[in-house]
C-alpha positions in Angstrom: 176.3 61.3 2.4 172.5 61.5 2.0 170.8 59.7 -0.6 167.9 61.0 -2.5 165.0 58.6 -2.9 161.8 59.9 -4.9 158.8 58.5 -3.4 156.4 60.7 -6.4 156.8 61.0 -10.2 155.3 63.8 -12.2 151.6 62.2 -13.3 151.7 59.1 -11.2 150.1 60.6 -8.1 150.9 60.2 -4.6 152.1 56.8 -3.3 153.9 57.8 0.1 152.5 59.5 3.0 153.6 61.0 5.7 152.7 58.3 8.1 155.1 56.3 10.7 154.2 53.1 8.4 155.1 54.0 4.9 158.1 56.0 5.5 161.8 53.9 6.5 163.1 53.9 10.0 166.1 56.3 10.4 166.9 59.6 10.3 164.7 61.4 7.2 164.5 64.5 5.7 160.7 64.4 3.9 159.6 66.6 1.0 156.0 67.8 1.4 154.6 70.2 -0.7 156.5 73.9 -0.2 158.3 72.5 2.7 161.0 69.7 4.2 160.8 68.1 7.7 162.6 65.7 9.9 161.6 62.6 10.6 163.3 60.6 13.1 162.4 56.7 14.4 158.7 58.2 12.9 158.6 61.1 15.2 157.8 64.3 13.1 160.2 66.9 14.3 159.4 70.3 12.7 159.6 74.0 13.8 156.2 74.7 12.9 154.5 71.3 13.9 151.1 71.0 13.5 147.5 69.4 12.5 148.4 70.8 9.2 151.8 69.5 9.0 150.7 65.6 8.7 146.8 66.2 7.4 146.0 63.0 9.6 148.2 61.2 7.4 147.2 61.9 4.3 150.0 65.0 3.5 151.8 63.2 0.7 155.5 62.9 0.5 157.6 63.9 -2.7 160.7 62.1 -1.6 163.1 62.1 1.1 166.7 61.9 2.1 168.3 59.3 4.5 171.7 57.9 5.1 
């Protein structure tokens, strides 16, 4: 089973980016905004990986799931 962990509540802004540091080691699915990607030992892996993808680290994270 995966477990759902919410990393952004509806008016407190973003906390959690998706950066290497402030995400957990593992095997992750992230929520960014209109999209999900896998993140695995903090390597993005993604169909349509790009620049845009992470935003230099500031793309903010909704939540993610992990085992």
């Amino acid at each position: 089973g995966w477990k759902w962990t919410p990393t952004m509540l509806i008016g407190q802004g973003c906390k959690t980016h998706l950066r290497k540091e402030e995400l957990p080691s593992g095997r992750l699915v992230v929520n960014i905004s209109k999209h999900y990607v896998a993140v695995i030992a903090g390597v993005i892996h993604d169909t349509i990986y790009s620049v845009s993808i992470t935003r230099d680290g500031t793309r903010c994270v909704y939540g993610y799931y992990n085992q």
